[in-house]
N, C-alpha and C positions, 0 to 999 in steps of 0.2 A: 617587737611584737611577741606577746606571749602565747598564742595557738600553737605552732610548733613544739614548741618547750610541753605543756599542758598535754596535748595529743601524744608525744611522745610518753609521757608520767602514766598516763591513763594504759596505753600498752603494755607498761612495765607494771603496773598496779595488778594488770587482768592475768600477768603471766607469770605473778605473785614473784616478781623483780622488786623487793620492799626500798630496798636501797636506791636503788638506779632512780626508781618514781621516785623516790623521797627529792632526789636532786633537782628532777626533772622539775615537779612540784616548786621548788624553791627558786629554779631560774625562772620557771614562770610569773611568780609572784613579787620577783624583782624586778620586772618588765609590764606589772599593770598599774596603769594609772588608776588610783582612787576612786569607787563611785560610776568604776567602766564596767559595764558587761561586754563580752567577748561570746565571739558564738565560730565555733568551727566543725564542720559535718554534722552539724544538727545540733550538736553540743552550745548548750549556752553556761555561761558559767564568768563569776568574777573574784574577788579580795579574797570572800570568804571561803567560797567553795576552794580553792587553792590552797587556803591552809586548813578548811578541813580534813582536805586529802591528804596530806603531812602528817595530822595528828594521828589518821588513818593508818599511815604508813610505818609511825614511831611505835605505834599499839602493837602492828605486826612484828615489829621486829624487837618486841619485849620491853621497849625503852617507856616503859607505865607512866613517868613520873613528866616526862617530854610531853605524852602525848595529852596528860591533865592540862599543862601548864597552856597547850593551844586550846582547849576546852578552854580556857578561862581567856585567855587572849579572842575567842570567838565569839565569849559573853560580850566583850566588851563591846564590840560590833554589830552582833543577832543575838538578842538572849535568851530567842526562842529558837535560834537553831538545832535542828531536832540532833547532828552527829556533835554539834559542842556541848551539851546534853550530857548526850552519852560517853565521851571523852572526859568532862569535868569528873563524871561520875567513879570515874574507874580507880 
């Protein structure tokens, strides 16, 4: 189950832990199934949001060219997602 993992990411995200959330993020994301939403303390969130918290996180931590590359891995899912957007964009 990916709430733990994600709940955890989000902690490390808020206490600008770029690294730690980047992992957190990723075990998350290798623990949802497809097309699922997940909702933990109010938080709802699924596929996309997961990695666009990553691309989030690669931006932070200077890695520009990572953090396009999920902008366009986010097109291909939401291509109106507003943070793969701004990822592609960068």
């Amino acid at each position: 189950m990916p709430e733990g993992y994600y709940l955890r990411a989000e902690v490390g995200f808020v206490e600008g832990e770029s690294a730690k959330a980047l992992d957190d993020y990723r075990s998350a994301e290798s623990r949802i199934e497809p097309g699922r939403n997940y909702a933990a303390f109010g938080d709802t969130f699924g596929i996309v949001d997961v990695i666009a918290k990553q691309g989030l996180c690669l931006q932070r931590l200077g890695r520009t060219d990572e953090a396009r590359k999920i902008g366009e891995r986010i097109a291909e899912l939401a291509p109106d997602h507003k943070i793969g957007l701004a990822l592609r964009n960068l």
